[in-house]
C-alpha positions as CSV (number, residue, x, y, z in Angstrom):
1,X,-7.1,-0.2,0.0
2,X,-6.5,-0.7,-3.7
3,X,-2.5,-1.7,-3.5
4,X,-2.2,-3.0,-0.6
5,X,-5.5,-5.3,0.3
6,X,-4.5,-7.4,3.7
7,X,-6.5,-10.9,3.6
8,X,-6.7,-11.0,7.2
9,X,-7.6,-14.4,8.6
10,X,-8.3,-15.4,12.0
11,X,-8.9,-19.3,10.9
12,X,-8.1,-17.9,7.1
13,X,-8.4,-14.5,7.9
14,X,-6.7,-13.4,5.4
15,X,-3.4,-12.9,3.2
16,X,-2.6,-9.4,2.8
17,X,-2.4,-8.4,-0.6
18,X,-5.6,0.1,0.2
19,X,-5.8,0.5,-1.4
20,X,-5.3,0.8,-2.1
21,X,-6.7,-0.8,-2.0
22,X,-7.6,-6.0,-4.1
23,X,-4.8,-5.4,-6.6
24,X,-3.7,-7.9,-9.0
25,X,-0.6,-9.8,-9.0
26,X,0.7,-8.0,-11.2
27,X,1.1,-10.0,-14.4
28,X,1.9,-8.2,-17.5
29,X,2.1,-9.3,-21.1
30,X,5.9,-10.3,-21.0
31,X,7.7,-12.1,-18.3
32,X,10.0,-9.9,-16.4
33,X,12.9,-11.9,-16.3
34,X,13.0,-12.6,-20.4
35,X,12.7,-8.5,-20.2
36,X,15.5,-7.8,-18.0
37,X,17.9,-10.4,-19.9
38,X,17.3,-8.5,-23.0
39,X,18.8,-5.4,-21.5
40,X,22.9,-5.5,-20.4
41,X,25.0,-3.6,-18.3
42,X,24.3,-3.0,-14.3
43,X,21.0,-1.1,-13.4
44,X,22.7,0.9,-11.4
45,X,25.2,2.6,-13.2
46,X,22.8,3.2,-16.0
47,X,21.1,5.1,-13.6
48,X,23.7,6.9,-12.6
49,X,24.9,7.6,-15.5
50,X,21.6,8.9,-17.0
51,X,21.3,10.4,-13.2
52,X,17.9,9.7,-13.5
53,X,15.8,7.0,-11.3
54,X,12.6,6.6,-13.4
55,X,10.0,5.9,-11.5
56,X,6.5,4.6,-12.3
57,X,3.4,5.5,-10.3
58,X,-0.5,6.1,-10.5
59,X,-1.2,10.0,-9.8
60,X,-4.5,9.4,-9.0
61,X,-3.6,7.4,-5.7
62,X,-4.5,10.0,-2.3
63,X,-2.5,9.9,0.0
64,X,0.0,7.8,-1.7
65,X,0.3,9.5,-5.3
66,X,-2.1,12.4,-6.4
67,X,-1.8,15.7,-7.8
68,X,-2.2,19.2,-5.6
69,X,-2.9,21.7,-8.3
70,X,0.1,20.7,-11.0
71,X,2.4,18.9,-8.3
72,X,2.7,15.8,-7.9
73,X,2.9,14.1,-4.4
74,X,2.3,12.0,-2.1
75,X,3.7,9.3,0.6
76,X,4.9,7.8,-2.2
77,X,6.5,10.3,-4.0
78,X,7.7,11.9,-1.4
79,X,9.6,8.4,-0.3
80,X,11.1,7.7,-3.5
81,X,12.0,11.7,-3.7
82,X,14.3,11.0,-1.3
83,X,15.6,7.9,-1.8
84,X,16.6,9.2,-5.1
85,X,18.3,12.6,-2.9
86,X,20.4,10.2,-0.8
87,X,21.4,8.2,-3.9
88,X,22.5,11.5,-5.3
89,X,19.9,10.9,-8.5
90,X,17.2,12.8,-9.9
91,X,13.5,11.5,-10.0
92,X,11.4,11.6,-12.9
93,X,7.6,10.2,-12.8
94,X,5.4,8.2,-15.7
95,X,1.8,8.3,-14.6
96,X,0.8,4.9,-15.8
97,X,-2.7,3.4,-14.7
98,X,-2.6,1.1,-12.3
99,X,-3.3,-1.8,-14.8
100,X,-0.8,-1.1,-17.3
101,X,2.3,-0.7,-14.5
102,X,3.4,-4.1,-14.5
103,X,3.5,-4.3,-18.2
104,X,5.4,-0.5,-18.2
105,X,7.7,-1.5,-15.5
106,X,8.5,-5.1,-18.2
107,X,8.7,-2.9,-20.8
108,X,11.4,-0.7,-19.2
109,X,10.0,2.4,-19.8
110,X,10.6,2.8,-16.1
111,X,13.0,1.5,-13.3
112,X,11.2,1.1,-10.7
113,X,7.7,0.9,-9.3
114,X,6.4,3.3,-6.1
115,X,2.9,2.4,-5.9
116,X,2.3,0.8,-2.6
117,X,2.7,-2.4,-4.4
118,X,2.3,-5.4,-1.7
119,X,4.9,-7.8,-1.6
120,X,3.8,-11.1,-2.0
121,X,4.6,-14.5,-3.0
122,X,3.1,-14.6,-6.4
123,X,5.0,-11.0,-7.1
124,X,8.0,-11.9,-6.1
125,X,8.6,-14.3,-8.6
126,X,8.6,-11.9,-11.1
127,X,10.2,-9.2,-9.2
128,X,12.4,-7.8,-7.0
129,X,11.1,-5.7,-4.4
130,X,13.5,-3.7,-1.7
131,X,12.6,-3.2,2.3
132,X,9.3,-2.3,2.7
133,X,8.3,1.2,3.3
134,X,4.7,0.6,4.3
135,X,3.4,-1.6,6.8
136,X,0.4,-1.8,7.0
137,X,-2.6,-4.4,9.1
138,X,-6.4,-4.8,8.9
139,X,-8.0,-3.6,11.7
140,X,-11.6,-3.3,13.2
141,X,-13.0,-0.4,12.9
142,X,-16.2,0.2,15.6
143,X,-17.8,3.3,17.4
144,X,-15.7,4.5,20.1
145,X,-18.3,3.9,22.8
146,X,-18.5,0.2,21.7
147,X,-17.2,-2.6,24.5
148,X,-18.4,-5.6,22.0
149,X,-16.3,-5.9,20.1
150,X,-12.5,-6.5,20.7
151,X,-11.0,-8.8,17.9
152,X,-12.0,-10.2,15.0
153,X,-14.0,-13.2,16.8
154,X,-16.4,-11.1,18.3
155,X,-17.2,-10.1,14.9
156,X,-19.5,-13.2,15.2
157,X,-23.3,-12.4,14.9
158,X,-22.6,-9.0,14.3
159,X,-23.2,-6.5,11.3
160,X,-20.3,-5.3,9.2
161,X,-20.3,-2.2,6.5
162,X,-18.1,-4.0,3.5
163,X,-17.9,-3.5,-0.3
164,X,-18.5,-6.9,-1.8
165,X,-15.4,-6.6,-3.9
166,X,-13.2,-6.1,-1.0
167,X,-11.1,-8.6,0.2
168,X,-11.9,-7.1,4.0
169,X,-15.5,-8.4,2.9
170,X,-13.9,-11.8,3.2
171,X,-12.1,-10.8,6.0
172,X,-15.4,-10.3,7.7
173,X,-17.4,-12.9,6.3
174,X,-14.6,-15.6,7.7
175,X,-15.1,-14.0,11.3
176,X,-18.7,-14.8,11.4
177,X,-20.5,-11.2,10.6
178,X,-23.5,-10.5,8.7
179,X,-22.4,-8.3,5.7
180,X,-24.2,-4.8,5.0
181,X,-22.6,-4.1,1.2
182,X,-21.5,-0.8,0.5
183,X,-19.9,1.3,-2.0
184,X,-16.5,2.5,0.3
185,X,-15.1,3.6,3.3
186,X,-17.1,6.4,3.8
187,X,-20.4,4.7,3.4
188,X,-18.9,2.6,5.8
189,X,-18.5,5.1,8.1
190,X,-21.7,7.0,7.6
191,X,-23.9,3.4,8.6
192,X,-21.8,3.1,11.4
193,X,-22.1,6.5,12.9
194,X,-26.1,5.5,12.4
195,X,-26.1,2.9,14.3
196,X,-27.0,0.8,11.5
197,X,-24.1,-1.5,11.7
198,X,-21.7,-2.4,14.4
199,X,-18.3,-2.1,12.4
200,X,-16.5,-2.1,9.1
201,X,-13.5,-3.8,8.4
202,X,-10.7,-2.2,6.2
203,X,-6.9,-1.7,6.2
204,X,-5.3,0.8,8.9
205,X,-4.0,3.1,6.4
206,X,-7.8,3.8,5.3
207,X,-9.0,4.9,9.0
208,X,-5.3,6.6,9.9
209,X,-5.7,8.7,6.0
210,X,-9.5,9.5,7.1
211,X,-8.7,10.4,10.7
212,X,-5.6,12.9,9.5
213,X,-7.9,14.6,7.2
214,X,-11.1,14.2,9.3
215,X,-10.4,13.8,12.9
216,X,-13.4,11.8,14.3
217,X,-13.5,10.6,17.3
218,X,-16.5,8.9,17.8
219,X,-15.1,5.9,15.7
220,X,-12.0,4.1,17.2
221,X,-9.9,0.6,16.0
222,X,-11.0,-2.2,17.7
223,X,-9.0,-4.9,17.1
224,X,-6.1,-5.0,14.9
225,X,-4.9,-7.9,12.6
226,X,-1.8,-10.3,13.4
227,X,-1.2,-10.3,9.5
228,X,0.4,-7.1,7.9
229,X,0.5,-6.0,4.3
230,X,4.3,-4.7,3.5
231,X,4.6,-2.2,0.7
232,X,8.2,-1.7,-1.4
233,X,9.7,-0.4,-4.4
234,X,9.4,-3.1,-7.2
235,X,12.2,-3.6,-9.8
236,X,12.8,-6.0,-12.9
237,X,14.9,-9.1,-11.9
238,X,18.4,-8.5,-12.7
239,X,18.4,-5.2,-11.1
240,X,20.0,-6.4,-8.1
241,X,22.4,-3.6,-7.7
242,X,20.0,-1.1,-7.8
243,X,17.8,-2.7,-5.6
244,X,20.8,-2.7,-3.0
245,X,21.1,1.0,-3.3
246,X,17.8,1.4,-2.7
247,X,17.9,-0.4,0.5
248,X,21.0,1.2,1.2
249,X,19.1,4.9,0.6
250,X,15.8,3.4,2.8
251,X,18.2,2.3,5.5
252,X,19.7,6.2,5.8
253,X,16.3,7.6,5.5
254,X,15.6,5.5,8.7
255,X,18.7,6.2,11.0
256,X,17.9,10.1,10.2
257,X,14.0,10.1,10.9
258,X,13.2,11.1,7.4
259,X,11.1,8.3,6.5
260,X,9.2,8.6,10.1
261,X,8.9,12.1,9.6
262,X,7.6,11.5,6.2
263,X,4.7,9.1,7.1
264,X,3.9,11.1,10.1
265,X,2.9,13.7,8.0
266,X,0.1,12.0,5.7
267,X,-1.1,9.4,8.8
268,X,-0.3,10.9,11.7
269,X,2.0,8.1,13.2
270,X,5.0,5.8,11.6
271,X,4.2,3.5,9.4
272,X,6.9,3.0,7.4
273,X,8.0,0.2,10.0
């Protein structure tokens, strides 16, 4: 996946950085804490003042953020829909490209990130991030009659359906496998239906997404990564405050099944935790 990439390692197998998702580390062309000193007064109460939570996010994201007819939604949106409900704040959107959403998010043309952005060392240096709402691992993804393969060392000597830009190819190269390239998941999926490779590697959400819009069960997880990919809300520094009530918001959306109920309905099981 683009936003979330897990570098899953078994020796190195990997550091988890979708899609969806590798994404970058998000640099921008101003540094985010000489950006959030420029601005004064707490984050909070200027949202709650404006009682607006501006939020920026992609649009072109499925499941995560995409458009149904003139709607926009999503995990995603629906998530930070209701955070900004228990808050007691409206949300508003700017559909920025993926590229550009660091630099928008310096900028202050929004307040916040929700964008499955993984949190990651590199990031948060920059940037705050609250609880995750995604979690997410790399997982082994074989037919379901398949008794080979059962973690990512017995990818050894066998054939893996990977895009070369993928940091799953990596994951898969590390592990011993012979790599078939390929475009995406379904390509993936179509070669291994064939017969024509033994597996694909790629990030849970992927095969849960696929499988909730195309139940198949003649593919199955195999073997699931120890590393996970955590996904959160990412905010300037100096927004400390608001990234508390955020937390505080996530935490409520918990302790009511909200957030469960939420992921349940684009993957089919929780995985907000």
């Amino acid at each position: 996946m683009k936003r979330t990439v897990p570098l899953l390692a078994t020796a190195a197998i990997l550091a988890l950085s979708l899609s969806a998702c590798g994404s970058s580390s998000g640099s921008s062309g101003g540094s985010a804490e000489s950006s959030s000193s420029e601005q004064s007064g707490s984050a909070l109460q200027k949202v709650k003042d404006a009682g607006v939570l501006t939020v920026g996010t992609e649009g072109t994201y499925r499941p995560f953020s995409f458009h149904e007819g003139s709607d926009l939604t999503g995990y995603d949106v629906e998530v930070i829909k209701a955070v900004g409900e228990k808050m007691g704040v409206e949300v508003k959107f700017q559909e920025t490209q993926w590229d550009a959403i660091f630099a928008g998010l310096d900028a202050g043309r929004f307040d916040a990130i929700a964008n499955q952005v993984a949190i990651n060392p590199e990031r948060e240096k920059k940037y705050l991030f609250s609880q995750p709402y995604t979690v997410s691992e790399g997982v082994v993804v074989t037919k379901s009659d398949n008794t080979d393969i059962t973690s990512f060392d017995s990818l050894k000597g066998k054939k893996t359906a990977q895009s070369l830009t993928s940091s799953f190819y990596e994951a898969a190269k590390a592990a011993g496998a012979t790599i078939e390239p390929v475009e995406g998941w379904a390509q993936s999926v179509t070669l291994l239906k064939q017969g024509r490779v033994d597996a694909t590697v790629n990030d849970k959400l992927t095969f849960l997404d696929a499988q909730k819009t195309n139940p198949d069960d003649s593919i199955k997880i195999a073997a699931e990564s120890e590393d996970k990919s955590e996904s959160a809300v990412t905010l300037r520094k100096g927004s400390e405050d608001l990234q508390e009530a955020i937390d505080d918001a996530l935490d409520e959306l918990r302790k009511d099944g909200e957030l469960a109920s939420i992921s349940e309905k684009y993957f089919g099981e929780d995985v907000s935790k």
